[in-house]
VOPAGU-2260 file (C-alpha; in pm, 1 decimal, decimal comma):
REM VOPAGU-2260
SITE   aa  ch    i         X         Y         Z
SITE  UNK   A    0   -2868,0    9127,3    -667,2
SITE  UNK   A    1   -2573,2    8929,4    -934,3
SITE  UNK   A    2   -2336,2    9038,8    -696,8
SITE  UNK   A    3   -2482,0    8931,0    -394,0
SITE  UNK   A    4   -2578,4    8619,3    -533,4
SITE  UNK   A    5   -2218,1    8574,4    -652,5
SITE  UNK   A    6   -2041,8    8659,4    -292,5
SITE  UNK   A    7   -2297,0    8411,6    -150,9
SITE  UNK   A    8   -2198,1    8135,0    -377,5
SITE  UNK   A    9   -1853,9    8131,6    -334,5
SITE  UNK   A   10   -1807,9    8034,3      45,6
SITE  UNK   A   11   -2061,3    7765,3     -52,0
SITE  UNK   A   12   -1823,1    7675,2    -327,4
SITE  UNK   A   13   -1529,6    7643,1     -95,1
SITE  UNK   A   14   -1729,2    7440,7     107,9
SITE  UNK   A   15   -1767,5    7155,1    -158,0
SITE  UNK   A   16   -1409,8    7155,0    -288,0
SITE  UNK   A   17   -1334,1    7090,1      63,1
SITE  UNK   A   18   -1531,0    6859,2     136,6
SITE  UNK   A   19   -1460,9    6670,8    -164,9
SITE  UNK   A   20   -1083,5    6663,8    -105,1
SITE  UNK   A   21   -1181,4    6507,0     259,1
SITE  UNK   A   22   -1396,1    6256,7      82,2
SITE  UNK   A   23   -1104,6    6188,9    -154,7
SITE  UNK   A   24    -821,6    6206,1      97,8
SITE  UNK   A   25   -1038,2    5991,5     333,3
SITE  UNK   A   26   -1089,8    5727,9      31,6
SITE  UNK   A   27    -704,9    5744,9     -51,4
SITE  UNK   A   28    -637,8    5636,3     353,2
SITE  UNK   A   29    -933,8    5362,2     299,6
SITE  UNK   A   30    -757,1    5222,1     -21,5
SITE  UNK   A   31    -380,5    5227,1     111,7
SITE  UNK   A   32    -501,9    5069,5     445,7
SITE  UNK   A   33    -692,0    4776,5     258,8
SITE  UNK   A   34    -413,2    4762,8      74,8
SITE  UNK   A   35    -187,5    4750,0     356,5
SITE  UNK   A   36    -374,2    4503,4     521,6
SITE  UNK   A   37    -433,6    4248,5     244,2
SITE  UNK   A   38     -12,6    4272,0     153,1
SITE  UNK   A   39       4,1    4161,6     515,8
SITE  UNK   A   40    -247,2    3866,9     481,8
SITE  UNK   A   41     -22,7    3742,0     132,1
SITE  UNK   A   42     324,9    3804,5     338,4
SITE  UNK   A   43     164,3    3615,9     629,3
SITE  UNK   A   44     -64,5    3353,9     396,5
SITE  UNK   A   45     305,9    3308,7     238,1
SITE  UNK   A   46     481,6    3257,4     552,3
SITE  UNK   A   47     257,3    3010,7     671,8
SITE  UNK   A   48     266,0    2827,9     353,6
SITE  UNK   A   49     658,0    2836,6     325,2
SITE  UNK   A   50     652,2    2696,1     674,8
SITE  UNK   A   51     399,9    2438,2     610,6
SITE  UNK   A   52     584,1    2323,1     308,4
SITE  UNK   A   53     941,3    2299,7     499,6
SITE  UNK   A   54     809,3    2121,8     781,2
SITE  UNK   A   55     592,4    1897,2     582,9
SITE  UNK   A   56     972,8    1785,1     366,8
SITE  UNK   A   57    1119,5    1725,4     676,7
SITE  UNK   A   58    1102,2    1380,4     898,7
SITE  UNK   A   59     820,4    1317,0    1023,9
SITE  UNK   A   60    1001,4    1200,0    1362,3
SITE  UNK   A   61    1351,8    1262,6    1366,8
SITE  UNK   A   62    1409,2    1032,5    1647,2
SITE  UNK   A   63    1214,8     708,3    1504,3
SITE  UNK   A   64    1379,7     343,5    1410,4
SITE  UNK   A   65    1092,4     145,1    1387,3
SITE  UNK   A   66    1128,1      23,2    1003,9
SITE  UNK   A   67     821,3      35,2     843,1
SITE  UNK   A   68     705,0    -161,8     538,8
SITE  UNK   A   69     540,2      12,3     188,3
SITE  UNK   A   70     480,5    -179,3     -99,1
SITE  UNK   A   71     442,8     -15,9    -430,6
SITE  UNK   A   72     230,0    -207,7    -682,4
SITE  UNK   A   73     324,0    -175,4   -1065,1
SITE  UNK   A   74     170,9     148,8   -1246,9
SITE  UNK   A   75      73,0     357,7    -887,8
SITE  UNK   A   76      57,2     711,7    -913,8
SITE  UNK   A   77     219,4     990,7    -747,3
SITE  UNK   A   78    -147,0    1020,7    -589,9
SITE  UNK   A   79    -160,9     696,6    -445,2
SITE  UNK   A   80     188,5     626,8    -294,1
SITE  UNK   A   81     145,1     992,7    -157,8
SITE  UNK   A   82    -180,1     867,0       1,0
SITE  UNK   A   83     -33,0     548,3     118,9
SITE  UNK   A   84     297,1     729,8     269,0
SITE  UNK   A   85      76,1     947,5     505,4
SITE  UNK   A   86    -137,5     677,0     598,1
SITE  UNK   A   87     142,4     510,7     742,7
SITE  UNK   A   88     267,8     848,6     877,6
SITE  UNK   A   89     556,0     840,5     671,9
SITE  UNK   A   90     543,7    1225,4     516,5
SITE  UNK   A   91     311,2    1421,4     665,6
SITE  UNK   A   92     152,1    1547,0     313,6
SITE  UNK   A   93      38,9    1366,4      51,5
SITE  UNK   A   94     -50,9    1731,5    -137,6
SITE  UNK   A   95     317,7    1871,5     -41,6
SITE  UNK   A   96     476,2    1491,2    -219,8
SITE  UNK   A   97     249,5    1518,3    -513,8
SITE  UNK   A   98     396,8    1867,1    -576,8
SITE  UNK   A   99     741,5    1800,8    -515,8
SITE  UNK   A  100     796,7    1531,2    -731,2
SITE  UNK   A  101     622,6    1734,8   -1015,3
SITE  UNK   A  102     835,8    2025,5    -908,2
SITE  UNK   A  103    1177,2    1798,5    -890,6
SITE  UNK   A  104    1036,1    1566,3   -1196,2
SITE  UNK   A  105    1073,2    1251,1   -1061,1
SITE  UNK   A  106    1123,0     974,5   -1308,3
SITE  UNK   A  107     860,1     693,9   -1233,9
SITE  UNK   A  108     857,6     455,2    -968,2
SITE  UNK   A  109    1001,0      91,3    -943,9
SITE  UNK   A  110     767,2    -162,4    -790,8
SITE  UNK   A  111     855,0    -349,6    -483,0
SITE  UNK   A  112     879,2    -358,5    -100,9
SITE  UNK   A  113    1066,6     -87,0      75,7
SITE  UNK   A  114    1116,3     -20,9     426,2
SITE  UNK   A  115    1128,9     350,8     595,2
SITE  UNK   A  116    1166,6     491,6     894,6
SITE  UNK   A  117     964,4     819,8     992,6
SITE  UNK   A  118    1350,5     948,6    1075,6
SITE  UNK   A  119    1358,5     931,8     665,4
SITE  UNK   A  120    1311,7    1248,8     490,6
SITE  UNK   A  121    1103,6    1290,5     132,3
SITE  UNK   A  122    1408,7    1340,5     -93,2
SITE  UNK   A  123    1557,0    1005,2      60,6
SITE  UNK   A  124    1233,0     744,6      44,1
SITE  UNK   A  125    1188,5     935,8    -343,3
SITE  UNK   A  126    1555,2     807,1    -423,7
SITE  UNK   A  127    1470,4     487,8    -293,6
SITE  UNK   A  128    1134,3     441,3    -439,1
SITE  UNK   A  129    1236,4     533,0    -792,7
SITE  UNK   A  130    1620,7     347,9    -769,1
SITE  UNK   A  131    1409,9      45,5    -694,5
SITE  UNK   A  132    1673,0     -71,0    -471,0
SITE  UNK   A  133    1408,3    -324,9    -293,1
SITE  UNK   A  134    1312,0    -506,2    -594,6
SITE  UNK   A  135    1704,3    -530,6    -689,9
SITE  UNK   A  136    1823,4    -615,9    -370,0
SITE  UNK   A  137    2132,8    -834,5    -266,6
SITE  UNK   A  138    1883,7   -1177,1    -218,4
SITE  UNK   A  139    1550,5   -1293,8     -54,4
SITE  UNK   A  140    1534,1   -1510,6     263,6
SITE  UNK   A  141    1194,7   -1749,2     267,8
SITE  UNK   A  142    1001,3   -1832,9     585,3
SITE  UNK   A  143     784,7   -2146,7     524,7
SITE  UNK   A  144     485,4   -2226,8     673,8
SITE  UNK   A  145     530,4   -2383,5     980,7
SITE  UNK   A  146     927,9   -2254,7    1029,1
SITE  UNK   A  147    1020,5   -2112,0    1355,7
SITE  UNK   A  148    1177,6   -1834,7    1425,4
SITE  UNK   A  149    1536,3   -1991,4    1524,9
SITE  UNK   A  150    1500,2   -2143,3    1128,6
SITE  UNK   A  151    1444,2   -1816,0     971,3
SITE  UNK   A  152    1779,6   -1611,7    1163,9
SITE  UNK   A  153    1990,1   -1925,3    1000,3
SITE  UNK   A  154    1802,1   -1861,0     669,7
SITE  UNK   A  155    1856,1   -1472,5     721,9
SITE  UNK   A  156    2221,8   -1558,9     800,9
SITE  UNK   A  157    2328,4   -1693,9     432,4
SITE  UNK   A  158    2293,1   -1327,3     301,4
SITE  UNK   A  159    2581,5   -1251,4     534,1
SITE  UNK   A  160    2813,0   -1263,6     277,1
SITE  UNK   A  161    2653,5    -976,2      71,9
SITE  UNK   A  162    2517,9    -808,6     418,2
SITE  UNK   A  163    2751,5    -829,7     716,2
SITE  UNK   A  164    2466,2    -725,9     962,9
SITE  UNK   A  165    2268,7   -1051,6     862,8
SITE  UNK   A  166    2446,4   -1264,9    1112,9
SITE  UNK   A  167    2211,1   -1480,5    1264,0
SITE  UNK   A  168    2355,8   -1354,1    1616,4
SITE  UNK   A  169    2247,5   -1067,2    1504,5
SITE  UNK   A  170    1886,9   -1173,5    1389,3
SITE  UNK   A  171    1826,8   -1341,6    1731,1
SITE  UNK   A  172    1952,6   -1069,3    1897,9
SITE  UNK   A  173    1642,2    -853,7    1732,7
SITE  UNK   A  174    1415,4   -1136,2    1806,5
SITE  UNK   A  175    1480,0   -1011,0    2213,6
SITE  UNK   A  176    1565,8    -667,8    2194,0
SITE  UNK   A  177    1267,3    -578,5    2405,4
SITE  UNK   A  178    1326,8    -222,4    2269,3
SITE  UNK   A  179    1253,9    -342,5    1956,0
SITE  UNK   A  180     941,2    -488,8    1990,3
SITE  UNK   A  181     810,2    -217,2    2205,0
SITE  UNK   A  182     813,2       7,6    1861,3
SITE  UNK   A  183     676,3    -237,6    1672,1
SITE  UNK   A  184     431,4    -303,7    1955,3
SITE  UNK   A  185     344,4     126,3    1931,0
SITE  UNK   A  186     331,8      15,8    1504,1
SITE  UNK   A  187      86,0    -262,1    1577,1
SITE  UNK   A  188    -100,2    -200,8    1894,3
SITE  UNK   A  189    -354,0    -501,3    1791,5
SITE  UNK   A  190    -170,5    -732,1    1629,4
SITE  UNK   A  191     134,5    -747,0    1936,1
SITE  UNK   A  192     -85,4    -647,2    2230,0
SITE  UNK   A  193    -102,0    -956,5    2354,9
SITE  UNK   A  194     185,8   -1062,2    2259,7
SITE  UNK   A  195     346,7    -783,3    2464,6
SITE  UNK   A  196     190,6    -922,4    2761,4
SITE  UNK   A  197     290,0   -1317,9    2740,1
SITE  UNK   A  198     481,2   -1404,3    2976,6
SITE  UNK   A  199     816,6   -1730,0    2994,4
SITE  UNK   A  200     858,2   -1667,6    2601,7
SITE  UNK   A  201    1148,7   -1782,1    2420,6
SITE  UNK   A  202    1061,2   -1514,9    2146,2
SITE  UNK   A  203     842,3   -1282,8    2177,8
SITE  UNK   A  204     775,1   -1204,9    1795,6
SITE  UNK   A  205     784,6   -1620,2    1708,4
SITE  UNK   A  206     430,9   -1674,7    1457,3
SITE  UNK   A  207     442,8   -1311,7    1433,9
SITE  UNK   A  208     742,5   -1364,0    1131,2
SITE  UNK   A  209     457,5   -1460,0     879,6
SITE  UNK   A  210     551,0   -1741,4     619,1
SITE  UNK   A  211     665,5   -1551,3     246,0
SITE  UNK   A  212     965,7   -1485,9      25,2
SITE  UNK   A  213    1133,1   -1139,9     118,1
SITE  UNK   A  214    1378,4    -910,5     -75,0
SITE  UNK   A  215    1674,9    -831,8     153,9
SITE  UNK   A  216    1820,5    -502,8      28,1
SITE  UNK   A  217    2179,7    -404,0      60,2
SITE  UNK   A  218    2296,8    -322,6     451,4
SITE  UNK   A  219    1969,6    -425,3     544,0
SITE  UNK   A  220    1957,8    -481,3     924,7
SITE  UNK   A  221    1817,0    -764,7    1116,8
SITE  UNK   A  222    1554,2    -550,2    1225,9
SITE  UNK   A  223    1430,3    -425,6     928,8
SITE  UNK   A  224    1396,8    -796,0     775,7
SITE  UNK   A  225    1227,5    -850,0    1115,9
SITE  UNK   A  226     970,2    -553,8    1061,2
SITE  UNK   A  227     851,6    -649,0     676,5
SITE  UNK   A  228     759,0    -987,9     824,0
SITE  UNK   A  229     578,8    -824,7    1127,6
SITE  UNK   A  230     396,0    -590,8     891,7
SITE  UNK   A  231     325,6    -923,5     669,8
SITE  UNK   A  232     126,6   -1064,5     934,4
SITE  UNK   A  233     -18,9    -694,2    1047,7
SITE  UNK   A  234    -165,5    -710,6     699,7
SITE  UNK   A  235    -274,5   -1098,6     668,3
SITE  UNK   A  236    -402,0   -1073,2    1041,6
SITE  UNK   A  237    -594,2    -722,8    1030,7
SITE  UNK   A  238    -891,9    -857,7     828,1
SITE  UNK   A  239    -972,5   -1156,5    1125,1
SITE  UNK   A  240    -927,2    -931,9    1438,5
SITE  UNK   A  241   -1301,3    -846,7    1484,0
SITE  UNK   A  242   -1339,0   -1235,9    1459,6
SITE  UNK   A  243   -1047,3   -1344,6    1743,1
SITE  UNK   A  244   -1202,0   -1074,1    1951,0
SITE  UNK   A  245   -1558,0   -1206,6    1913,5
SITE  UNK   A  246   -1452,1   -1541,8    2006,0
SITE  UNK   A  247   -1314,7   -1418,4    2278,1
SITE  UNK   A  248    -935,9   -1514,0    2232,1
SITE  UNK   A  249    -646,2   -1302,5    2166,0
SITE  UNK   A  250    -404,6   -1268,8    1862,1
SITE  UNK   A  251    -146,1   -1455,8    2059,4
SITE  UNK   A  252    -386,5   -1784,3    2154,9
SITE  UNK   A  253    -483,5   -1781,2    1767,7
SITE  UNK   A  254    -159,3   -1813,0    1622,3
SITE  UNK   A  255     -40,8   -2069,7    1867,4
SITE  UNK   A  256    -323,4   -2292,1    1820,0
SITE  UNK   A  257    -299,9   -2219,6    1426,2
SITE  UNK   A  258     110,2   -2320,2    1491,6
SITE  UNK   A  259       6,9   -2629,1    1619,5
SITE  UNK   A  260    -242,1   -2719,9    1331,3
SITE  UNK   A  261      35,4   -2577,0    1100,3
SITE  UNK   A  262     232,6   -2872,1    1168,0
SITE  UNK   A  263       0,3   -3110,9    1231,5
SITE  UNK   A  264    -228,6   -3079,4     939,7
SITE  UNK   A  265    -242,3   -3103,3     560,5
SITE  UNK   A  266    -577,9   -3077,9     425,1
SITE  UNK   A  267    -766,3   -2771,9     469,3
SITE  UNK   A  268   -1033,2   -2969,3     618,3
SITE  UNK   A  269    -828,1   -3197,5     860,3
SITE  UNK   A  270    -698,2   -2832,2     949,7
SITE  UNK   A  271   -1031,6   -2753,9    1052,2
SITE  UNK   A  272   -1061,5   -3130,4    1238,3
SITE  UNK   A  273    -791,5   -3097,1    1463,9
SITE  UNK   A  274    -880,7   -2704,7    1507,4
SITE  UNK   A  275   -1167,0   -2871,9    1668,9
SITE  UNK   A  276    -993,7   -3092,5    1863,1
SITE  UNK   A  277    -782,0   -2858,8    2010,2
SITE  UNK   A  278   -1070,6   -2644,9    2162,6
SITE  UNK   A  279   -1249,7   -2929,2    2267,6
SITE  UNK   A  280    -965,3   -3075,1    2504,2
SITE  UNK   A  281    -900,3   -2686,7    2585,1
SITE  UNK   A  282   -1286,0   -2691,2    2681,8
SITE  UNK   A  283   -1227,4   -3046,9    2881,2
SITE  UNK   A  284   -1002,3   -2875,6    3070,4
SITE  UNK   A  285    -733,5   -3141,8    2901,8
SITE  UNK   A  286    -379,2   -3089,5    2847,8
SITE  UNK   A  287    -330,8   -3055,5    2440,1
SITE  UNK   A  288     -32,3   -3338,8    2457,5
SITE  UNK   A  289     100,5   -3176,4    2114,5
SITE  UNK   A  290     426,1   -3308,9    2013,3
SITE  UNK   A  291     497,0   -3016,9    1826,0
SITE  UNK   A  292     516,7   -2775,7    2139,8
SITE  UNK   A  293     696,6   -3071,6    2289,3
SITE  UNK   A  294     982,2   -3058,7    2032,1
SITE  UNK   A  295     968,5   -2723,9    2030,6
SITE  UNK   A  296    1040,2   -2707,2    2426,7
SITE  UNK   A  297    1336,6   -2961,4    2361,8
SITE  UNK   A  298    1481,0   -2706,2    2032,2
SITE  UNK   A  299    1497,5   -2998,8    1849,4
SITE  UNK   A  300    1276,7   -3232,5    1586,1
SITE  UNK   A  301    1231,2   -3609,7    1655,4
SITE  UNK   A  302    1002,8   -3836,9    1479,2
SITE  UNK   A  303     928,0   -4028,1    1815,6
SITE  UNK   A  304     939,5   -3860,5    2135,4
SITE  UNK   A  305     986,6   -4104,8    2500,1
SITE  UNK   A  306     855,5   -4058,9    2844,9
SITE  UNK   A  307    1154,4   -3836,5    2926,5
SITE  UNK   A  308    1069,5   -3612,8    2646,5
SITE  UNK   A  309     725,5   -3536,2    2693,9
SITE  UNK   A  310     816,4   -3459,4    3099,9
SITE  UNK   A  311    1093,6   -3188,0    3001,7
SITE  UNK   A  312    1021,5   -2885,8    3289,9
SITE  UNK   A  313     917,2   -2634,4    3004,4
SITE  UNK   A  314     624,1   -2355,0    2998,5
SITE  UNK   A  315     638,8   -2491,9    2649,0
SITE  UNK   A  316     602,7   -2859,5    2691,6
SITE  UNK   A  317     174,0   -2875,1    2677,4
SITE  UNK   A  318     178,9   -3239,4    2798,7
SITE  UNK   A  319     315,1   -3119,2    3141,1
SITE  UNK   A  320      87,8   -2738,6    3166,8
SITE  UNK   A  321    -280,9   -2682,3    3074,1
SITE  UNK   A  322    -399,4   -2437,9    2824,9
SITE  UNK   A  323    -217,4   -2237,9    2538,3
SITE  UNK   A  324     125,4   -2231,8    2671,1
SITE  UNK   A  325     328,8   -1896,6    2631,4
SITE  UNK   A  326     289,1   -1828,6    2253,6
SITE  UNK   A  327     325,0   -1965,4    1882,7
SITE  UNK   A  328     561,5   -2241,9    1811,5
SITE  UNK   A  329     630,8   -2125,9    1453,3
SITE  UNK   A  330     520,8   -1921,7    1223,9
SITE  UNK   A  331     109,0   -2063,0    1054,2
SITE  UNK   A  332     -12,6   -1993,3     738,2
SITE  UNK   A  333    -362,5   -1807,1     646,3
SITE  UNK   A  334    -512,0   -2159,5     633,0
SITE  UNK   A  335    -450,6   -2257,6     959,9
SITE  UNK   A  336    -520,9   -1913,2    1106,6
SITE  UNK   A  337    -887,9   -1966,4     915,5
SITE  UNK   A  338    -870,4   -2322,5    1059,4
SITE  UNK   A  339    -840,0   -2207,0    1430,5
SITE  UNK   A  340   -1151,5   -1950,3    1343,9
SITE  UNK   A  341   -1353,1   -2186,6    1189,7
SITE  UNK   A  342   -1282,2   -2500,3    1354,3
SITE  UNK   A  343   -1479,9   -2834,3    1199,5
SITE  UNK   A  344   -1665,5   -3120,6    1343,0
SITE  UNK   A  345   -1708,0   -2947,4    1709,5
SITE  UNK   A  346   -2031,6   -3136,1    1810,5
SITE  UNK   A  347   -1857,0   -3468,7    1694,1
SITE  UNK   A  348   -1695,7   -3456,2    2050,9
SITE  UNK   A  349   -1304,5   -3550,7    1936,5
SITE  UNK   A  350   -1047,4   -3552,6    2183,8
SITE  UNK   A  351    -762,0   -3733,6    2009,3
SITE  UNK   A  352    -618,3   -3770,1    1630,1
SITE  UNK   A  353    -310,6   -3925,2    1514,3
SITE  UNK   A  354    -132,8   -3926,4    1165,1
SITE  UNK   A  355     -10,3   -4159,9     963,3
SITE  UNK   A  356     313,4   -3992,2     881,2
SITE  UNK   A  357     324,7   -4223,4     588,2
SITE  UNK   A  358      43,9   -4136,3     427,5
SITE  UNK   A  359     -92,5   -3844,1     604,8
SITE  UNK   A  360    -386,3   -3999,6     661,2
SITE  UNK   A  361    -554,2   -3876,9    1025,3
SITE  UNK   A  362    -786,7   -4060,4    1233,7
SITE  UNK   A  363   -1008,4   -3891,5    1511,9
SITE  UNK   A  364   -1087,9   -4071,8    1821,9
SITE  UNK   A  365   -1359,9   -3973,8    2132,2
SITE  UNK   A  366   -1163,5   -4150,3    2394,1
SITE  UNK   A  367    -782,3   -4297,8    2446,2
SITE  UNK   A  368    -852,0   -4628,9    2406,3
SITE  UNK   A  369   -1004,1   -4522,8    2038,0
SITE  UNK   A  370    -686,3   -4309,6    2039,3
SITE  UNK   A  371    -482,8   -4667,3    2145,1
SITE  UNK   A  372    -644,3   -4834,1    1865,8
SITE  UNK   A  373    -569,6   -4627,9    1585,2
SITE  UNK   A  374    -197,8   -4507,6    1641,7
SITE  UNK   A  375    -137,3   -4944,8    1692,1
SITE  UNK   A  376    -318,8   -4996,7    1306,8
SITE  UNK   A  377    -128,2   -4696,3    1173,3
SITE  UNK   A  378     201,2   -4865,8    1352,5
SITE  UNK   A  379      66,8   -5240,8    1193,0
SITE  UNK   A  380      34,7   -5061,1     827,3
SITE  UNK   A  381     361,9   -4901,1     855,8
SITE  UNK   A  382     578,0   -5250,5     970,1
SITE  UNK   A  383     377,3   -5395,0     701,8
SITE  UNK   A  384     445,3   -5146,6     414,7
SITE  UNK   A  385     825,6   -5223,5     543,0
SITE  UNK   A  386     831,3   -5564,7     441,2
């Protein structure tokens, strides 16, 4: 009976061992194919991220030349110029810059304006932003508030000394490259869409060069200088766009009317007057008989125009043509920009105003012979100051 029981046992034995070394062979395949398959997920998670990270340090368009404006305040973090970079589509990670300047330990940053291209690569706009070349640059060229755009090339041109591609050929030449403004029309789709389509202008970016001191850095081009002012007014305009569109009016009708109340007013709340003015003779369907656009239309200031002035065959000359004319006539401030959105004194029913150009003084009238009346005892005050 042992013996039987013994024989009996044994197959059953083998049977077991057998089966356990197919359990444990089978378990051995499981583990190297997990294995297997998870170094292929790293080699291929690594892959990916090695390509991510190569494309993400190179341009982010190889081809572009629109200049673009960044400014860096004083005490920014790698986090926050990162963030602002992308934003403007500059790098095309914020992550991927945040790691590479702690990988490369960049010193820290110099505050200032710079202007990049998306053609620029990450190591380039880093040796830039910490050289603080913008903030050291080679001198500054002002636009005032109410200065054309003819004004600001010959202001431009005095750096061409230090910067032999600030001729003021050269600056007017940017001013109608057409090329030009189409990529900073693609930069600023609202702010230049309606300037893209006005038609008979002299130049098509004139009010769009908005009124501040800028740093010219060393070889700067024309259209770079250009570009900071564009993205100046990008920034001072972008808050009032929901209110031009409201009204009804476009970014180009704005800053012309603001042009004209740039030179025409002082006071924030004569602004705002002859704002009102403006819209009521536009509303009249009146001519606005501004000297300023008159001037402008002749490319030259007088202090009294004649009859043959004010009938020069211009698009520009708003005694002869109706409505807004082709564009700005210089560049406004923010004042009279709010002036043109807030206009003052509507209901009061003004059609005319005239200065006192020795004391600034402005009087509103409701008809011409008002009008009559007050430029003759402005005229009276000034022969009698004289004597």
């Amino acid at each position: 009976m042992d013996r039987r029981r013994n024989v009996d046992q044994q197959p059953s034995s083998n049977r077991r061992r057998h089966r356990d070394q197919q359990i444990e062979a089978a378990s051995s395949h499981i583990v190297r194919w997990v294995l297997g398959v998870g170094l292929t997920v790293l080699v291929i998670g690594a892959l990916m991220v090695a390509v991510f990270v190569h494309s993400a340090l190179e341009p982010a368009d190889k081809t572009a030349k629109t200049p673009i404006l960044v400014t860096v305040k004083s005490g920014e973090s790698t986090d926050e110029i990162g963030s602002a970079l992308q934003a403007k589509g500059l790098i095309k990670s914020a992550m991927i810059f945040k790691f590479y300047v702690k990988f490369h330990n960049v010193p820290s940053y110099e505050a200032g304006q710079y202007s990049f291209t998306k053609a620029n690569t990450m190591e380039e706009m880093l040796d830039t932003l910490r050289g603080g070349s913008s903030t050291t640059g080679i001198g500054t060229v002002l636009v005032p508030e109410g200065g054309d755009a003819a004004a600001v090339a010959t202001a431009a041109a005095k750096l061409h000394k230090k910067d032999p591609k600030l001729t003021r050929a050269n600056f007017i030449a940017a001013l109608k490259d057409q090329a030009f403004f189409k990529r900073l029309h693609q930069a600023y789709p609202q702010l230049l869409g309606s300037a893209a389509k006005a038609k008979n202008v002299r130049y098509r970016l004139e009010g769009y060069l908005f009124p501040a001191t800028y740093t010219v850095t060393e070889n700067q081009s024309a259209e770079a200088l250009i570009a900071q002012m564009v993205a100046k007014t990008n920034a001072v305009m972008t808050p009032y766009l929901a209110s031009i569109k409201q009204k009804k009016m476009t970014v180009q009708e704005t800053l012309t009317l603001a042009s004209l109340v740039e030179r025409e007013g002082v006071t924030d709340t004569d602004r705002g007057k002859i704002a009102g003015v403006l819209f009521n003779r536009l509303d009249a369907g009146m001519p606005l008989q501004s000297d300023v656009a008159v001037m402008y239309a002749l490319g030259k200031h007088k202090t009294h125009l004649t009859n043959k002035d004010t009938s020069i065959d211009s698009p520009y000359n708003l005694y002869r043509n109706k409505g807004f004319g082709p564009g700005p006539f210089n560049s406004p401030s923010e004042a009279s920009i709010k002036a043109v959105l807030n206009p003052l004194e509507r209901d009061a029913g003004y059609l005319y105003f005239v200065a006192n150009l020795k004391t600034g003084e402005i009087r509103y009238a409701h008809t011409l012979a008002e009008q009559n009346a007050n430029t003759a005892a402005f005229a009276a005050d000034s022969k009698e100051a004289a004597k």
